[in-house]
FIMIDO-462537 format. One record per residue: chain; y, z, x of N, C-alpha, C, O in turn; residue in one letter; residue number from 1. Coordinates in steps of 0.02 Angstrom, whole numbers, plus 50000, padded with zeros to 5 digits. Each point is the difference from the previous one (the first is absolute). Layout:
 cadena  n.c2  n.c3  n.c1 ca.c2 ca.c3 ca.c1  c.c2  c.c3  c.c1  o.c2  o.c3  o.c1 residuo num
      A     Y     Z     X     Y     Z     X     Y     Z     X     Y     Z     X       A NUM
...
//
This chain:
 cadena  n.c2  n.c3  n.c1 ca.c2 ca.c3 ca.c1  c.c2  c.c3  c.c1  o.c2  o.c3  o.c1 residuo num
      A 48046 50968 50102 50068 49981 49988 50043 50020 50059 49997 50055 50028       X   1
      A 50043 49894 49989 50032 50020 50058 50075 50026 49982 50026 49993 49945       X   2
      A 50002 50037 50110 50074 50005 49977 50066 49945 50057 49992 49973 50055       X   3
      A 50072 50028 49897 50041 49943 50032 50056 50057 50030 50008 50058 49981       X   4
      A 50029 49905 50076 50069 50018 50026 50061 49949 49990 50008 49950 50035       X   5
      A 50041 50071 49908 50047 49965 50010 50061 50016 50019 50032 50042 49969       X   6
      A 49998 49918 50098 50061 50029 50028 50054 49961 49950 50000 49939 49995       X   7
      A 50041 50100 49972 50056 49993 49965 50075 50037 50017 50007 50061 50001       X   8
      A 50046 49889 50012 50060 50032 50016 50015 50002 49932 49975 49968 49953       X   9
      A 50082 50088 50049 50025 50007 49930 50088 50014 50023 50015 50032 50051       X  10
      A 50019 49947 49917 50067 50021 49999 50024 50047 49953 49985 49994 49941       X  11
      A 50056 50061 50083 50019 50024 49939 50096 49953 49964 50034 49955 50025       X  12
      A 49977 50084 49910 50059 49956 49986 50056 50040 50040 50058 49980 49997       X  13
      A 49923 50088 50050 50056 50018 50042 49969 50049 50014 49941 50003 49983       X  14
      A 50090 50051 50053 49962 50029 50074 50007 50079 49967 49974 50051 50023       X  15
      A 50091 49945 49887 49972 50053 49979 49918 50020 49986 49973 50052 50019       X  16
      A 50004 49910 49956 49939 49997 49951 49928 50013 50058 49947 50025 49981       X  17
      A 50068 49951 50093 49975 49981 50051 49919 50071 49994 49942 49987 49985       X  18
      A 50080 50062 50027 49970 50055 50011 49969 50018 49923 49954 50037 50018       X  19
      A 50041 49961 49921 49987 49997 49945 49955 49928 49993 49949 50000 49964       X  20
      A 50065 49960 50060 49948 49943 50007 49920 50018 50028 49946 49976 49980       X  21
      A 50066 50072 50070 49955 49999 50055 49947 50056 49960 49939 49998 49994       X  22
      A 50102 50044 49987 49980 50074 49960 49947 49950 49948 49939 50004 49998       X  23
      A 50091 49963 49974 49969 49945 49917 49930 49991 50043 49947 50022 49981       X  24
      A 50064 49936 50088 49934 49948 50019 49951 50057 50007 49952 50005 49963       X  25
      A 50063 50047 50095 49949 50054 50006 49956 50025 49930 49941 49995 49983       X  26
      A 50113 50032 49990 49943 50042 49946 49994 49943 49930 49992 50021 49942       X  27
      A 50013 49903 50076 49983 49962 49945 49924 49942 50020 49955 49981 49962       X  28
      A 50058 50004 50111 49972 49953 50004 49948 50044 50062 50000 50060 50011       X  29
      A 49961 49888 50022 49945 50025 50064 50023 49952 50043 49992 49940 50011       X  30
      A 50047 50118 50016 50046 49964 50049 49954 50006 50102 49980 50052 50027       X  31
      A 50018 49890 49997 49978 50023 50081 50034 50025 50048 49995 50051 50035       X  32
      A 50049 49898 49962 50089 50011 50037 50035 49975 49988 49994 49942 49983       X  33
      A 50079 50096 50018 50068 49995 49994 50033 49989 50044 49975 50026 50049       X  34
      A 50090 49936 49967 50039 49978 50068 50041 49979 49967 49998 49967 49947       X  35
      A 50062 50060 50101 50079 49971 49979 49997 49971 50047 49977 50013 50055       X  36
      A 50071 49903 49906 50013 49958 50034 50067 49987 49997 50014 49984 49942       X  37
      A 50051 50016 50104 50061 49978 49994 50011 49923 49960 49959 49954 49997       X  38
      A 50094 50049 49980 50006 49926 49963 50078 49970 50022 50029 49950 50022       X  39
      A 49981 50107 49961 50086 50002 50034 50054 50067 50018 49991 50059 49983       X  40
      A 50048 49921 50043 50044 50094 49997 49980 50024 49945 49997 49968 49947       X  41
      A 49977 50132 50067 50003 50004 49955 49946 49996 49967 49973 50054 49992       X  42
      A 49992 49887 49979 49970 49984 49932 49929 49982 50046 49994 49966 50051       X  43
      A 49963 50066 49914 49925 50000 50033 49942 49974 49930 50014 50014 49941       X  44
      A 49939 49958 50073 49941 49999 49963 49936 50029 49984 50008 50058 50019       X  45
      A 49943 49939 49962 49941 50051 50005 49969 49950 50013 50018 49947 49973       X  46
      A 49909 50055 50086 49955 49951 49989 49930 50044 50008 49978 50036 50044       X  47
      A 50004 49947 49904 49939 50037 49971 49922 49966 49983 49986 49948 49971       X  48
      A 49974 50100 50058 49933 49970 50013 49964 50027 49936 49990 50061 49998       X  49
      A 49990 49898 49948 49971 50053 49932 49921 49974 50058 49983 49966 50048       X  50
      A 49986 50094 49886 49909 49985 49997 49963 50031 49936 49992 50056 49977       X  51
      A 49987 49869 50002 49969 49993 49936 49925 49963 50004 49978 49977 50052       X  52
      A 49990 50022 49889 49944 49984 49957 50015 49934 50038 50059 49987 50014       X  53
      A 49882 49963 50008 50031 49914 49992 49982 49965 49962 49987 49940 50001       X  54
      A 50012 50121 49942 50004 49969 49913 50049 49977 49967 50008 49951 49964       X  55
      A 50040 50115 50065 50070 49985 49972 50038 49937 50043 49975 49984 50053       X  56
      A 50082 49984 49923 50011 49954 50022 50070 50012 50018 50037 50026 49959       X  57
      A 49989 49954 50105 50076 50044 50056 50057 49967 49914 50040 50043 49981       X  58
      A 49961 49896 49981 50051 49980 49958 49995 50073 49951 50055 50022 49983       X  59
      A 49908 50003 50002 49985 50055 49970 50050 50058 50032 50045 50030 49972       X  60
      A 49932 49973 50091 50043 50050 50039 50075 49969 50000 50041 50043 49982       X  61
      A 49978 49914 50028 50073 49971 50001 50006 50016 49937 50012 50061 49998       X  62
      A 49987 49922 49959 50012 50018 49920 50009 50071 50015 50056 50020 49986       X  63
      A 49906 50022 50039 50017 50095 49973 50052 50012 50069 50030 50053 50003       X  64
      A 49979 49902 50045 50058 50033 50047 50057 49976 49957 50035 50046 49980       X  65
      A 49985 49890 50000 50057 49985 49971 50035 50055 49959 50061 50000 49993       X  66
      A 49913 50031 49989 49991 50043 49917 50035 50070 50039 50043 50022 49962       X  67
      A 49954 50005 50078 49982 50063 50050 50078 50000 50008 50023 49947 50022       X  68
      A 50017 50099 49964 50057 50008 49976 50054 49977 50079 49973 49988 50054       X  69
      A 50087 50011 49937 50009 49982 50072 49982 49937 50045 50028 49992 50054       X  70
      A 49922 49962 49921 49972 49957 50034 50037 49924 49983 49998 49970 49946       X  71
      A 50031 50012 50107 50057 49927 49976 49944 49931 50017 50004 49946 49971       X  72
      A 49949 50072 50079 49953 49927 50009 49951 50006 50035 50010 50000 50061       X  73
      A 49915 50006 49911 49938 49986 50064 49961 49946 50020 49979 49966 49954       X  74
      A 50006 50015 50107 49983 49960 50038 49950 50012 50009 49995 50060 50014       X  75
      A 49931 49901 49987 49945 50021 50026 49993 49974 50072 50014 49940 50008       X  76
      A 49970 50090 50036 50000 49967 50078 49937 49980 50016 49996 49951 50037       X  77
      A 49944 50079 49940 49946 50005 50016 49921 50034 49951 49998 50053 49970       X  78
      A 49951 49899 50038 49946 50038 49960 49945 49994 50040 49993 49957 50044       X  79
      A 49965 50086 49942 49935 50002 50057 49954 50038 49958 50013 50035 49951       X  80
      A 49908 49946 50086 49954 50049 49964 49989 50033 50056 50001 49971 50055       X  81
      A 49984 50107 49936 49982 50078 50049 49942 50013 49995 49977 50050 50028       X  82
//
């Protein structure tokens, strides 16, 4: 069984929640890397590399980021097998 990489930006709904987002992904998900990306003054994004089973399926993962308190919209950018 192999495992997948999916790069996903995530927005938060504001730049309180920003740092509490990041805290959630670490000790929730299996995370590879993290990177802030500017979006505008000010207001930045997370774009985040998970790594999973390539059992599970990334709509699966979009479903549990939506949910992840703080989180206004995720984008998947990218999937690959490692």
């Amino acid at each position: 069984m192999g495992k997948v990489a999916v790069l996903v930006k995530i927005f938060p709904t504001d730049m309180e929640h920003y740092d509490s987002i990041k805290e959630n992904l670490r000790k929730n998900f299996s995370v590879g890397r993290m990177d802030d990306e500017p979006v505008a003054f000010g207001f930045n994004c997370l774009k985040v590399v998970f790594i999973f089973d390539d059992k599970e399926g990334s709509g699966d993962l979009e479903e549990k980021l939506k949910k992840v308190d703080g989180v206004s919209e995720v984008q998947i950018e990218d999937v690959g097998l490692i």
